[in-house]
C-alpha positions, 0 to 999 in steps of 0.5 A: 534618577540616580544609581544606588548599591546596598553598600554590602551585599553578597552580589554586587548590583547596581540599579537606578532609583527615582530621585524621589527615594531619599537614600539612607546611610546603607546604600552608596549613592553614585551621582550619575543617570546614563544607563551606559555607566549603569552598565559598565558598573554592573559589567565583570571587569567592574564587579571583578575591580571592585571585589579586590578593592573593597573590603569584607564583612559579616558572618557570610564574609560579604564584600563591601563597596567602598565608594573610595577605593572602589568607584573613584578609583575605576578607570572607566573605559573611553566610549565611541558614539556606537559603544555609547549607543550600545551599552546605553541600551543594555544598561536600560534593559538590565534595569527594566527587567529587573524592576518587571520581574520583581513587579510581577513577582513582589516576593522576588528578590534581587539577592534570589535572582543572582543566587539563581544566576551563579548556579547557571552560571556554574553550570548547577541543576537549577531545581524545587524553589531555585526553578521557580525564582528562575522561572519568575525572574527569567534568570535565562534573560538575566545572564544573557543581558550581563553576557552582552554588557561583559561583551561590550564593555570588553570591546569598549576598554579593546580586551579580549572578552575571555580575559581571567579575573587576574589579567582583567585585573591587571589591566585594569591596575595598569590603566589606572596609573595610566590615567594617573599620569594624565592627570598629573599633566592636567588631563582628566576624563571627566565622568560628568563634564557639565557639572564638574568642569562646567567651563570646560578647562583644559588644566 
């Protein structure tokens, strides 16, 4: 399996798909199969990264995930073994129900889910056909899986879980020229060591 997102999209939402589907020009393709990346990259403080790096599109002005400037960039939090444990469970869950709903529900979109979603979140009356899509893909359970991965991946990256757009931003920008320090100096924190520093070189 690997894990895709429709390059532009209203919401921004990752999601595994089996190595059998052939992905076409519209989906960016990210080489990675643990659930704990699927979960970070589906976090806020990737979500909130990925709104200000990438660009716009359309006529409903949708952002664009620009794989560049968005995901190569990220500097992706340094995992413990319990973090790892952890975010590797949500990162499973959030995709499962997910793909239960929609299998339960064939007309059940992932655009209406998280439609439904922001309306929860801000705190909107959810009624007539928004109930219904709430009801069909537990939108209850969705919010509160994404609650719990914001949650860990700020206590993964050491923030406080109520940072602001702006300061998750900032910090993030700070720990990206931090990360590109270490890299001048010949650190670097390989995404998937087996297969892109197979003999383990130090610099």
């Amino acid at each position: 399996r690997y894990i895709a997102t429709v390059e532009t999209m209203k919401h921004r939402v990752f999601q595994f798909l089996d190595a059998s589907v052939l992905p076409d020009n519209k989906l960016i393709v990210l080489c990675l199969s643990e659930p704990e990346r699927l979960a970070i990259l589906s976090s806020r403080q990737h979500v909130c990264w990925s709104l200000a790096a990438g660009s716009w599109l359309g006529v409903g002005n949708d952002p664009v995930y620009a794989k560049t400037k968005t995901f190569d960039p990220f500097p992706f939090p340094d995992l413990t073994d319990n973090q790892r444990t952890r975010l590797r469970a949500l990162g499973e869950e959030l995709d499962a129900h997910r793909k239960r709903q929609q299998a339960a529900d064939p007309k059940l979109t992932l655009t209406q889910m998280y439609n439904v979603l922001e309306k929860l979140r801000a705190g909107e009356s959810i009624e007539g056909k928004n109930r219904e899509i709430y009801d069909n893909g537990l939108i209850g359970i969705l919010k509160d899986l994404h609650d719990q991965i914001d949650a860990a991946v700020a206590e993964a990256y050491g923030w406080p879980v109520d940072l602001s757009d702006e300061d998750i931003l900032f910090r993030l920008v700070a720990l990206n020229k931090e990360r590109a320090a270490e890299e001048a100096r010949g650190h670097i924190r390989w995404l998937r060591p087996d297969y892109q520093n197979p003999e383990g070189r130090v610099a």
